[in-house]
C-alpha positions in Angstrom: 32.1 3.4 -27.5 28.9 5.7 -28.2 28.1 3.6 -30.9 27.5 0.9 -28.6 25.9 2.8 -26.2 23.3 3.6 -29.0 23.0 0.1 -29.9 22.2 -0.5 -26.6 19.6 2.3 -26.0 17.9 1.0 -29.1 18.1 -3.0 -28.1 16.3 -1.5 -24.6 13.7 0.9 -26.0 12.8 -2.0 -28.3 12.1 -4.3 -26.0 8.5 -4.4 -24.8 9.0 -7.8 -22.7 6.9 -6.7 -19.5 5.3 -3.7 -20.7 2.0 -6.1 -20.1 3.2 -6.6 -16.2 3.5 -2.9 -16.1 0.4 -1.5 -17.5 -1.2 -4.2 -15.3 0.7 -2.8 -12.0 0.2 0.8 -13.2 -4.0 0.2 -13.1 -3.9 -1.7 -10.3 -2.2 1.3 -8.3 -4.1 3.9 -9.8 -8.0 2.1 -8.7 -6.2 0.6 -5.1 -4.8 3.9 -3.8 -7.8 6.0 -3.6 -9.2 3.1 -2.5 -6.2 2.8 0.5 -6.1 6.5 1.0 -10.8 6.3 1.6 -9.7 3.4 4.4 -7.4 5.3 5.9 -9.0 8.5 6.1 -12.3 7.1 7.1 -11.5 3.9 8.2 -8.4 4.0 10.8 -10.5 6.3 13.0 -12.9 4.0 13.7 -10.5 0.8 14.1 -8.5 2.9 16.6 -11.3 3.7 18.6 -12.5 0.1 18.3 -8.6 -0.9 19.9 -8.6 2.1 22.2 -12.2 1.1 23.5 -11.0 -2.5 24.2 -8.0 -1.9 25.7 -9.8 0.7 27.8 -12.0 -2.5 28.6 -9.1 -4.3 29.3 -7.6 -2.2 31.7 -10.7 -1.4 33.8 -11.0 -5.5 34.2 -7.8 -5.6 35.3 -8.5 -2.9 38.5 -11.3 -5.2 39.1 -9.6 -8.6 39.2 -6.7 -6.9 41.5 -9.6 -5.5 43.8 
């Protein structure tokens, strides 16, 4: 039984099928979240306020169409 186990370890470590996939995924993440965490720090402040802003709009319309 270990002896298969190590055969098995060895067959896996060995195998570099995806390794491209996952370097590729690996950069990807590493320039994209800084990137996410800028637009969300700097960003979401300003689209909230956009959304708050209209659906301040939208509610002051609304007093005026029931008036």
């Amino acid at each position: 039984m270990p002896s298969s186990f190590w055969r098995l370890l060895k067959r896996v470590h060995g195998d570099e099928k995806g390794a491209v996939s996952l370097e590729t995924i690996l950069i990807i993440g590493a320039i994209a979240l800084p990137i996410l965490i800028f637009l969300l720090k700097v960003g979401w402040p300003r689209v909230k306020n956009y959304f708050d802003q209209g659906l301040t709009d939208l509610e002051s319309e609304r007093q005026n169409a029931i008036q």
